[in-house]
C-alpha positions as CSV (number, residue, x, y, z in Angstrom):
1,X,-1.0,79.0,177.6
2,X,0.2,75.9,176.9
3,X,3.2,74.5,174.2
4,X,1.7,74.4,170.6
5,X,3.3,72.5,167.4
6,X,3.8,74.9,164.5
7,X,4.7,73.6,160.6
8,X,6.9,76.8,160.0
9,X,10.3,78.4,161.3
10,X,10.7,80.5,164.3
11,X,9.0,84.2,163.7
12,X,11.0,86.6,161.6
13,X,11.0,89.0,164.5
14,X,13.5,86.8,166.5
15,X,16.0,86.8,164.2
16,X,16.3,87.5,160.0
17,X,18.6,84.6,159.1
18,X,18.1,81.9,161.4
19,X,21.6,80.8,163.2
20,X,22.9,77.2,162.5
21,X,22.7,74.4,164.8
22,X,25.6,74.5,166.7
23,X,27.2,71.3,168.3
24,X,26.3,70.3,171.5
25,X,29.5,69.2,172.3
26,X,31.4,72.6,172.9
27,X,31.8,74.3,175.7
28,X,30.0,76.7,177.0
29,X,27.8,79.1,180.3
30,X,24.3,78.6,180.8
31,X,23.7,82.1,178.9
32,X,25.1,80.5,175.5
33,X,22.0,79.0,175.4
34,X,20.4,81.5,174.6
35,X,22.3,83.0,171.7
36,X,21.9,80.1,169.5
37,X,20.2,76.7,168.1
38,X,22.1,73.6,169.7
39,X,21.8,70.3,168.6
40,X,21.8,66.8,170.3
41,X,25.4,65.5,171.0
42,X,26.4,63.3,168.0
43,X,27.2,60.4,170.2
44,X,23.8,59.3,170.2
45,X,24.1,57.6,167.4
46,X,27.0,55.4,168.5
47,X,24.5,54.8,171.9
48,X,21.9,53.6,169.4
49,X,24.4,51.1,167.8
50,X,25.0,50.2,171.0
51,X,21.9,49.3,172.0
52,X,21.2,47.8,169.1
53,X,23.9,45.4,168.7
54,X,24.0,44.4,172.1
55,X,21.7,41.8,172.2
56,X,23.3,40.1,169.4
57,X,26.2,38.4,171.7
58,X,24.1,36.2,173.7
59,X,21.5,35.4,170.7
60,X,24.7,34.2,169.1
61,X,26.1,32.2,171.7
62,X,22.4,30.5,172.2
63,X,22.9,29.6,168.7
64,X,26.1,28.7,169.2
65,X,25.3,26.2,172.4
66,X,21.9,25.0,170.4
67,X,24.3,23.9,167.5
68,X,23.0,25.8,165.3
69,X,24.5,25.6,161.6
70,X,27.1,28.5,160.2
71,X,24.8,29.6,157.7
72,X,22.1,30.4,160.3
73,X,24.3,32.2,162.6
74,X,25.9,34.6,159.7
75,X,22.2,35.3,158.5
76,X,21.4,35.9,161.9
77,X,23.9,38.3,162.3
78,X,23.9,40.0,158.8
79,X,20.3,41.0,159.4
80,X,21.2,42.1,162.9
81,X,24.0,44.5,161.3
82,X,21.4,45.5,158.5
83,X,19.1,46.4,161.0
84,X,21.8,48.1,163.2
85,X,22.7,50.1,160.4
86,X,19.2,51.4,159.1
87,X,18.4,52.4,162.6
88,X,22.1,54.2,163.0
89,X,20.9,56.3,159.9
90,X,17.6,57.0,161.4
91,X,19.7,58.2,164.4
92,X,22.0,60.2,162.7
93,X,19.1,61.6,160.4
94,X,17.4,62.6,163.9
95,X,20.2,64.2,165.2
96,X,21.2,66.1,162.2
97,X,17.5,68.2,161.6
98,X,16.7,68.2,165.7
99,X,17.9,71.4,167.6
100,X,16.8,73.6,170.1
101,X,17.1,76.7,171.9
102,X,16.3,78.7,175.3
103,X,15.0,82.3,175.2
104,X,14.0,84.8,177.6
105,X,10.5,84.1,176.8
106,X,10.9,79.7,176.4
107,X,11.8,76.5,175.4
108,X,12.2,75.4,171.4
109,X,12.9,72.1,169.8
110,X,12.7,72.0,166.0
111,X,12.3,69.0,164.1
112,X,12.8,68.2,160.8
113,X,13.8,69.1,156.8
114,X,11.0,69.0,154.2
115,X,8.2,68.5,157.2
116,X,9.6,70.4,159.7
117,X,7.4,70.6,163.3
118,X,8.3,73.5,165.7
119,X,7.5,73.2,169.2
120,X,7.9,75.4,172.6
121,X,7.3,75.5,175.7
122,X,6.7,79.0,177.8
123,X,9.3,79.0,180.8
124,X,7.0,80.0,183.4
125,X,5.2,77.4,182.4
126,X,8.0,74.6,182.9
127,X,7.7,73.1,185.7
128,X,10.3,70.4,185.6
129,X,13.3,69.0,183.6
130,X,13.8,65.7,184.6
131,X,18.0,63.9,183.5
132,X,18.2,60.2,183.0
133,X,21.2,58.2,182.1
134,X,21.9,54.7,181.6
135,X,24.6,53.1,181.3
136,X,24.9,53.3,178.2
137,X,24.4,57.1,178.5
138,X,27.0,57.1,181.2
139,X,29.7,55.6,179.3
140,X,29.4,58.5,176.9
141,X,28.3,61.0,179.5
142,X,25.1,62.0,178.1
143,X,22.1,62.4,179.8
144,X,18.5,62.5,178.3
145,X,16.3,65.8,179.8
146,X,12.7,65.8,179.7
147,X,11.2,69.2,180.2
148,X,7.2,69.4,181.6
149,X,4.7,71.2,181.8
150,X,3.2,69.6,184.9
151,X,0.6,68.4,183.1
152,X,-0.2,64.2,182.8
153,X,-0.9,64.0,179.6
154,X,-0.7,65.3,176.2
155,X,1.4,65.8,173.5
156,X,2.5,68.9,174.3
157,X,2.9,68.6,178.2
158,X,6.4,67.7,177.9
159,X,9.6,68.1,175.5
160,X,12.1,65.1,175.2
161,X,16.1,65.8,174.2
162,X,18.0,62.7,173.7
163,X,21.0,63.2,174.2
164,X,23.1,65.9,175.5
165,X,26.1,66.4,177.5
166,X,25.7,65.8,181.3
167,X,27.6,69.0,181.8
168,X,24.6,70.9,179.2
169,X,21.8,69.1,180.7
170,X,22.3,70.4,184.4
171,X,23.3,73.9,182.7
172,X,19.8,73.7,181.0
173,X,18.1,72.6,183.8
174,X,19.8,75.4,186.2
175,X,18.5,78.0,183.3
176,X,15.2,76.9,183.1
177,X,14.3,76.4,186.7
178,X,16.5,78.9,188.3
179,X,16.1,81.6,186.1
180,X,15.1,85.1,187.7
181,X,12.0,85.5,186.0
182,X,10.6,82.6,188.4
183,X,12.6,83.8,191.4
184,X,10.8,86.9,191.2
185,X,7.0,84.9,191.0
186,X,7.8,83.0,194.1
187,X,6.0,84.5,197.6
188,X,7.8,86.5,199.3
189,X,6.7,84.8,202.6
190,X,8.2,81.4,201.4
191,X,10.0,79.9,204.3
192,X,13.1,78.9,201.9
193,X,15.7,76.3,203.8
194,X,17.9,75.1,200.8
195,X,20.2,71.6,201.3
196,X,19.3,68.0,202.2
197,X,16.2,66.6,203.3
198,X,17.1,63.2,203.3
199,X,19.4,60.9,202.2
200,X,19.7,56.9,201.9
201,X,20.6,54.8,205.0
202,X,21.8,51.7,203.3
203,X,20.2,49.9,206.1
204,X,17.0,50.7,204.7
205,X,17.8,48.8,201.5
206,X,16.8,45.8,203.8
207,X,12.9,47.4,203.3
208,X,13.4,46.4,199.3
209,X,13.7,42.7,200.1
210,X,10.0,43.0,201.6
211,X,8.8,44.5,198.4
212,X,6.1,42.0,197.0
213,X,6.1,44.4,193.7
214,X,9.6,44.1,193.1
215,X,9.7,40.4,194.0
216,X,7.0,39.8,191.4
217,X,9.2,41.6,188.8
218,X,12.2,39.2,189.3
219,X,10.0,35.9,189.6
220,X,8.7,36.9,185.8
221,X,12.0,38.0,184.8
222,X,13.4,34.4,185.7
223,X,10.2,32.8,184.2
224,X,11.0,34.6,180.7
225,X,14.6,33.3,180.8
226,X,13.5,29.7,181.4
227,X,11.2,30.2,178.2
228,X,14.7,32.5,175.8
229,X,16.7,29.8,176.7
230,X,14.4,26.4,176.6
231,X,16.5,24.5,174.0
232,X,19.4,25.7,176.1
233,X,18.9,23.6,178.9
234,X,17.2,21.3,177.1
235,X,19.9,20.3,175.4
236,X,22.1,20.3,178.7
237,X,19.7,18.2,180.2
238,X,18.6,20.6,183.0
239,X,15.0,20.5,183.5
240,X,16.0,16.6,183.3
241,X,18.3,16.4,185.7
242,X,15.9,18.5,188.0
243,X,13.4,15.6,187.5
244,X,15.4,13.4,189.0
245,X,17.0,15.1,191.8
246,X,12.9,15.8,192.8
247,X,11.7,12.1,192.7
248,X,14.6,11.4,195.8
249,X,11.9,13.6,197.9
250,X,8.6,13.6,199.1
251,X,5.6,15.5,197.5
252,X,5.6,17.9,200.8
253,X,9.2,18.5,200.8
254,X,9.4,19.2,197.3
255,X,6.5,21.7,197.5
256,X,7.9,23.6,200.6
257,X,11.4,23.2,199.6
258,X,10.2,24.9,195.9
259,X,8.0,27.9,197.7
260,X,11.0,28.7,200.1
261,X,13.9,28.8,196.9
262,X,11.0,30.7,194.9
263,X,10.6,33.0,198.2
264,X,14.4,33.5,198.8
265,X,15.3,34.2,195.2
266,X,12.3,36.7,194.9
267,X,13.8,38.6,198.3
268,X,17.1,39.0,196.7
269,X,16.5,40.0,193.4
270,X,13.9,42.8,195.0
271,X,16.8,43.7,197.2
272,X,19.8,44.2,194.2
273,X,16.8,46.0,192.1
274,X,15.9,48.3,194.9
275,X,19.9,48.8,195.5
276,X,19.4,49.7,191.8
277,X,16.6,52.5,192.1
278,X,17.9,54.1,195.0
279,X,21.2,53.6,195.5
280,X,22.6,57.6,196.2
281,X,19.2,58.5,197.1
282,X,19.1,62.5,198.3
283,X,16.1,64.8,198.3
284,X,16.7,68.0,198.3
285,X,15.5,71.8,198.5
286,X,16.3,74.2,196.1
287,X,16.9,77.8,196.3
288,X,13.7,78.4,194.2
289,X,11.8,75.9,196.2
290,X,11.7,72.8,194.1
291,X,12.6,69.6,195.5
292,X,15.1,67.7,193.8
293,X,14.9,63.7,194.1
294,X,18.7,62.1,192.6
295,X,18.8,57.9,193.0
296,X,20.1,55.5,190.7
297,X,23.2,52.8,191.0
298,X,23.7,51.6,186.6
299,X,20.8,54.3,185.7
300,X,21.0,57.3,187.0
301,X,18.0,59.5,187.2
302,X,17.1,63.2,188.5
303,X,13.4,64.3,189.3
304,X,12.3,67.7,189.8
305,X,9.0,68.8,191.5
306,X,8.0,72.4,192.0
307,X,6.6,72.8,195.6
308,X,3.7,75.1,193.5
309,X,2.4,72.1,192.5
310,X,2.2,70.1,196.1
311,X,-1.4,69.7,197.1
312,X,-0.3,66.9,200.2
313,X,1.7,63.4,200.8
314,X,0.7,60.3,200.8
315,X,2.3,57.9,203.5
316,X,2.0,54.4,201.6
317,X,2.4,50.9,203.5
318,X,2.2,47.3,201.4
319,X,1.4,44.5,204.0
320,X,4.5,43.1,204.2
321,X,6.9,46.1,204.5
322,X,4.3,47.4,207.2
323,X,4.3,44.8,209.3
324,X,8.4,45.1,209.3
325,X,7.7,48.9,210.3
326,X,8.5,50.5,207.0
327,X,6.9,53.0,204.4
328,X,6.9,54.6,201.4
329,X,6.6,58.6,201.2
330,X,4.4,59.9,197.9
331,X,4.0,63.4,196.7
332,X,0.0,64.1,195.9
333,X,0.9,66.9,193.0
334,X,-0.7,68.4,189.8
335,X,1.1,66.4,186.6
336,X,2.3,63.1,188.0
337,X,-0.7,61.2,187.8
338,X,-1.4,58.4,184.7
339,X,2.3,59.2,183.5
340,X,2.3,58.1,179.7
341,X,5.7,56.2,180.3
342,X,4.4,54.4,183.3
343,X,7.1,56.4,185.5
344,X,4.3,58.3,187.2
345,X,4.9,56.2,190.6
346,X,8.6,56.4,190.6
347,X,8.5,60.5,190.1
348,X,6.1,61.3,192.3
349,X,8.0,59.1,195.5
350,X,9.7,61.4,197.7
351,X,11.5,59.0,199.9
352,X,12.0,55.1,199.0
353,X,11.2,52.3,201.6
354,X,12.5,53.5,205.0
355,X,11.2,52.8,208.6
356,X,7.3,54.9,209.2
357,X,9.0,57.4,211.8
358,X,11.3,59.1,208.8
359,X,8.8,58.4,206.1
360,X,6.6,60.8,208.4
361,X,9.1,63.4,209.4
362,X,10.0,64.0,205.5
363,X,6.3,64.2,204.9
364,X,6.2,67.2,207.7
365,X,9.7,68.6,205.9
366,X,8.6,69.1,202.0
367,X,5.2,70.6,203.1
368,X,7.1,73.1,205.6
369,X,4.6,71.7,208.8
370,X,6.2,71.3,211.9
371,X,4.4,68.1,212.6
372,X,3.8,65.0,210.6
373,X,0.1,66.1,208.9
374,X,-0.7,61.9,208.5
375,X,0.5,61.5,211.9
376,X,-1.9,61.0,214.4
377,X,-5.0,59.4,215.8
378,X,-7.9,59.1,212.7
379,X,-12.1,58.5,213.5
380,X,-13.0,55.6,213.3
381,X,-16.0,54.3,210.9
382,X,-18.9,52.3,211.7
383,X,-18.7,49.0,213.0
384,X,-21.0,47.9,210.3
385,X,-18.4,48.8,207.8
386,X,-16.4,45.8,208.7
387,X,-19.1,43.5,208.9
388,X,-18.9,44.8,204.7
389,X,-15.6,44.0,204.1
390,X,-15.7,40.4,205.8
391,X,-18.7,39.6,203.3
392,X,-16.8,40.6,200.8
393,X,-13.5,38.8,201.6
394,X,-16.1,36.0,201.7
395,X,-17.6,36.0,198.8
396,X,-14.3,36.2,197.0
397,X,-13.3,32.9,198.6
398,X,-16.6,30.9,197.2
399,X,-15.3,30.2,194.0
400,X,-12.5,28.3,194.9
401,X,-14.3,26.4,197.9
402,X,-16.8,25.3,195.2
403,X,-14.8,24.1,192.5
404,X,-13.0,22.1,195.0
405,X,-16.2,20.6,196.0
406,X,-17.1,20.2,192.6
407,X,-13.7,17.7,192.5
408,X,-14.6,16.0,195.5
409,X,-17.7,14.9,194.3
410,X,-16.1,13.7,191.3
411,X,-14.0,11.5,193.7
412,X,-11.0,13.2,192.2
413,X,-10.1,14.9,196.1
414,X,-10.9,14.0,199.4
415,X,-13.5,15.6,200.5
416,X,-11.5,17.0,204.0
417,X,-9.5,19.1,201.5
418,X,-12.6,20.8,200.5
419,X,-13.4,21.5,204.4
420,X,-9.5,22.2,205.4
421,X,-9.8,25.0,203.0
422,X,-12.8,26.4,203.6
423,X,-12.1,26.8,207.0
424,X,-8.4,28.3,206.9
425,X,-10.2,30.6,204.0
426,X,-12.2,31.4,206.3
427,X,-9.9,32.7,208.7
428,X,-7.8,34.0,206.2
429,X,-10.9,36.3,204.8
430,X,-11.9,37.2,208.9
431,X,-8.5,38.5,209.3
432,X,-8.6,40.7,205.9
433,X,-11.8,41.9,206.4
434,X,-11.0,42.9,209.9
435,X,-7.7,44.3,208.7
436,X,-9.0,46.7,205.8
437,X,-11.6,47.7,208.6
438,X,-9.5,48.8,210.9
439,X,-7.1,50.4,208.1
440,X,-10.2,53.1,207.5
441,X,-10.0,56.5,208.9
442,X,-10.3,60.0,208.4
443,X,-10.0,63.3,210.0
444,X,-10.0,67.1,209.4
445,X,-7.7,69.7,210.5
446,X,-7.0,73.1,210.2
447,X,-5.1,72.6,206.7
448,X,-5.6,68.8,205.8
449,X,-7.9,66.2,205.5
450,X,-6.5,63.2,206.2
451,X,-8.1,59.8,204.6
452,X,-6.9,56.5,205.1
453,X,-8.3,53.3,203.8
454,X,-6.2,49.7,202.5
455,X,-4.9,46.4,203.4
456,X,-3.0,45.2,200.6
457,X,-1.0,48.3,200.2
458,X,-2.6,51.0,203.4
459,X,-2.8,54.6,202.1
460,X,-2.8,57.7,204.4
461,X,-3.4,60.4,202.4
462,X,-3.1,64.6,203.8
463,X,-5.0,66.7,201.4
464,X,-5.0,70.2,201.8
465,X,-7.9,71.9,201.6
466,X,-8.0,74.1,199.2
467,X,-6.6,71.7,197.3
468,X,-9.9,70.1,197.4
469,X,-12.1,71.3,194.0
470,X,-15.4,69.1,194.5
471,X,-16.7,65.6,196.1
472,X,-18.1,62.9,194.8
473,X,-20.7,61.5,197.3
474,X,-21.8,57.7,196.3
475,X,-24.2,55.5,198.2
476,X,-25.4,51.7,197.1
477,X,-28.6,50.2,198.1
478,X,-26.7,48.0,201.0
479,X,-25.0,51.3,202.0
480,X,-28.8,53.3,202.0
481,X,-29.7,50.7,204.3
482,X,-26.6,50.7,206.6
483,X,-27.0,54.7,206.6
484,X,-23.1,54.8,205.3
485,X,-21.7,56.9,201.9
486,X,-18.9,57.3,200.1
487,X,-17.5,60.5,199.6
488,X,-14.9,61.2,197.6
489,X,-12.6,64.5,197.6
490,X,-11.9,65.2,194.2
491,X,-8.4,67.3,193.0
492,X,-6.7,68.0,190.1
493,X,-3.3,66.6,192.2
494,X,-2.4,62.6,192.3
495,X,-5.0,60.0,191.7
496,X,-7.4,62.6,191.5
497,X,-9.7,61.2,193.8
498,X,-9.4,60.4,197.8
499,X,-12.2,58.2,199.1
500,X,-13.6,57.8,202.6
501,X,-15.7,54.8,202.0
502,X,-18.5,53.6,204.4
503,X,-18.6,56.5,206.6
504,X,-21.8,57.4,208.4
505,X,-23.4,59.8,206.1
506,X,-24.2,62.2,208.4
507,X,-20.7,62.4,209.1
508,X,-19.3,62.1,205.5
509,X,-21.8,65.1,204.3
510,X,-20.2,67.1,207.4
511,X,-16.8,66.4,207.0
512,X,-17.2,67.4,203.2
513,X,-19.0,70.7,204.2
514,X,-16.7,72.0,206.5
515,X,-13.7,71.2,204.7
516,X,-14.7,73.5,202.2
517,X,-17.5,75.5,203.1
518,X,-20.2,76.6,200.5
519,X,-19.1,73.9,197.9
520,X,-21.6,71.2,199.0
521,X,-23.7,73.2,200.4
522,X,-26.2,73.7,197.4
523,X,-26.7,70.1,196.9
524,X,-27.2,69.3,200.3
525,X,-29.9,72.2,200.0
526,X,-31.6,70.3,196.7
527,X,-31.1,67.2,198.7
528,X,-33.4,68.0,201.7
529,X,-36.2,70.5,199.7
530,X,-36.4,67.1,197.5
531,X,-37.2,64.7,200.6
């Protein structure tokens, strides 16, 4: 089953006379919940104002520094508050005609007066009920839950309620995924170890520095300021004065001196935002066997997974945080791929940037395996595989080394730039190529199959096996004459797909076949009756 959307009140058989929406804000034990309708808490419709008029301050004091005339900064403000005030109503609208409820059989949220849309979710379908607050939220203690389904997508995969009392919303949460109806569906052969799994060393906030992702965030963030507040400095004479302190130095220094400020400043900001995500980080194990992931400094946020919907990890390393020793820990689950709010990689990370050792031992902790299943020497693929990946870095560096000849021969460069850079390009593409060669691997155990492939960002992915529901087996002219395929193991969980590209096909077809026996079997049947 799945939730469904209904244009009519709750069936007569629950109750004869519907029961009011009853304030959020009172008291209450998780088993009020389901003796009544609640509504939101009231108080988001002061958070609204809030956020709202916020922004207002510093537009005004722009217009303020800019000189800009009285009558331009009171119609900029009146239509602020006018705007401020329509949305509060919508708010208040919202909250006054939204409620829901818990009964033994699921989750309802009702919407609505003269078009009134009723929604619900079965509980043991639920499969997580995710808190956020920011700081906003925190100020007035709210917290908004989103309740899923597990599934990425659709309208009715998950229910939003914004906003309820933090005391409520772990209440509700504690209802819906503790309740005994699900104890009783877990397997009895569980091997359940509530309590921590891991918890933040504040040394490894050093690994968020080393973040290129982050650091790109924070060099765009500065690059929109510059463009809000242009007639700002402009009229303070910054960008001037910048001018002039840059014609004191050479061409050299300025450029070097510029990439090392831009390189700093990236390196902080990514530090203070990953102090931001992941500040109080703790993972835990729950009594019904969901993991729990809590992080968050001024936004605070609380992520449930049900271990159900585990089908492996995935041990992630960017370049530059691998080469300081450090990873990234993923879950590979049903419902957290192509999240519709673009959290999906946030949710699905089981333990933030830390050194590889711990990012391995949590892998082996939240899939109950007393070793590391990534861990571990992976086969190697052709050699001829590399001698792919160099071409390609190659080729990608032609464009560049011919439009600079195209300048030279206008006389606009010298032409030992054009050499200079093809050469260090060069050696720059060698040593990619040669990387994401060695970065490809793969192997098959007992339980897993483990893939590995990546330079920019190196994957190593542990698949279980029955987890696997198909391949997709691909093969190029160049790779037909090469004898190499790509085979893909195809799974309802994370990207969906896990590729082990340019392996020998003899091997790849094996691999795939013993993984899961008698799924590729037929095809490689057709295959060789049609040679």
């Amino acid at each position: 089953m799945t939730p469904a959307d209904h244009d009519h009140s709750p069936p007569s058989h629950r109750s004869a006379t519907p029961q009011q929406p009853t304030s959020s804000t009172q008291s209450g034990s998780p088993d009020d919940l389901t003796a009544a309708w609640h509504r939101l808490d009231a108080r988001t419709v002061f958070v609204t104002v809030i956020l709202v008029l916020a922004p207002l301050i510093p537009t005004l004091a722009v217009m303020l520094v800019s000189r800009a005339s009285a009558g331009a900064l009171l119609t900029t403000a009146g239509i602020w508050v006018a705007i401020a005030l329509l949305l509060c109503g919508g708010a208040a609208y919202d909250w006054y005609v939204t409620s829901y409820r818990v009964t033994d059989e699921r989750f309802e949220l009702r919407k609505g007066v003269l078009s009134r849309s009723h929604r619900w979710i079965p509980r043991d379908r639920i499969r997580a009920v995710d808190l956020t607050s920011d700081p906003v939220h925190r100020v007035f203690r709210l917290a908004v839950v989103k309740i899923g389904t597990g599934q990425s997508s659709g309208e009715n995969a998950e229910l939003k309620l914004d906003a309820i009392p933090v005391h409520r919303a772990e209440a509700l949460r504690r209802e819906l995924l503790h309740s005994p109806q699900r104890q009783s569906t877990a397997s009895p052969t569980a091997q359940v170890t509530d309590g921590l799994l891991a918890a933040l060393n504040p040394a490894w906030l050093g690994y968020g520095a080393l973040t290129v992702s982050l650091a790109a965030i924070v060099w765009g963030a500065i690059a929109s300021a510059f463009g809000s507040f242009r007639e700002v400095l402009v009229e303070f004479g910054v960008f001037q004065t910048i001018l002039e302190q840059l014609e004191r130095f050479p061409l050299w220094m300025t450029i070097s001196g510029g990439a090392l400020v831009a390189l700093a400043t990236g390196m902080l900001g990514a530090l203070l935002l990953s102090v931001e995500m992941w500040w109080g980080f703790r993972l835990t194990r729950e009594h019904d066997t969901t993991l729990r992931v809590r992080r968050g400094l001024l936004t605070t946020r609380s992520v449930s997974l049900e271990e159900g919907r585990l089908r492996g990890v995935e041990i992630s390393e960017p370049l530059v945080l691998r080469w300081a020793g450090g990873a990234r820990t993923n879950a590979v689950a049903t419902g957290l791929s192509a999240a519709k709010d673009g959290k999906g990689t946030e949710n699905k990370t089981l333990l933030p940037p830390a050194p590889l050792a711990e990012a391995q031992r949590v892998s082996a902790v939240v899939l109950r395996e007393a070793e590391p299943p990534a861990n571990g020497k992976l086969r190697a693929h052709p050699r001829v595989a590399r001698r792919r990946r160099v071409t390609w870095a190659l080729f990608a560096l032609l464009p560049l080394v011919a439009a600079l000849a195209v300048f030279a021969a206008l006389g606009w460069i010298p032409m030992w730039t054009v050499l200079a850079v093809a050469a260090a390009g060069a050696a720059v593409a060698f040593a990619v190529g040669s990387d994401a060669y060695r970065s490809l691997g793969h192997r098959l155990g007992d339980r897993y199959l483990v893939v590995r492939r990546g330079t920019g960002v190196r994957r190593t992915v542990a698949l279980q096996r029955d987890g696997i529901i198909g391949w997709r087996v691909r093969q190029s002219l160049f790779q037909r004459r090469s004898d190499l395929v790509t085979v893909a193991a195809i799974t309802a969980a994370g990207s969906g797909a896990y590729k082990m590209p340019d392996v020998h096909t003899s091997d790849g077809l094996g691999v795939a076949a013993e993984a899961v026996p008698g799924l590729l079997e037929p095809f490689l049947e057709g295959r060789t009756s049609g040679n």
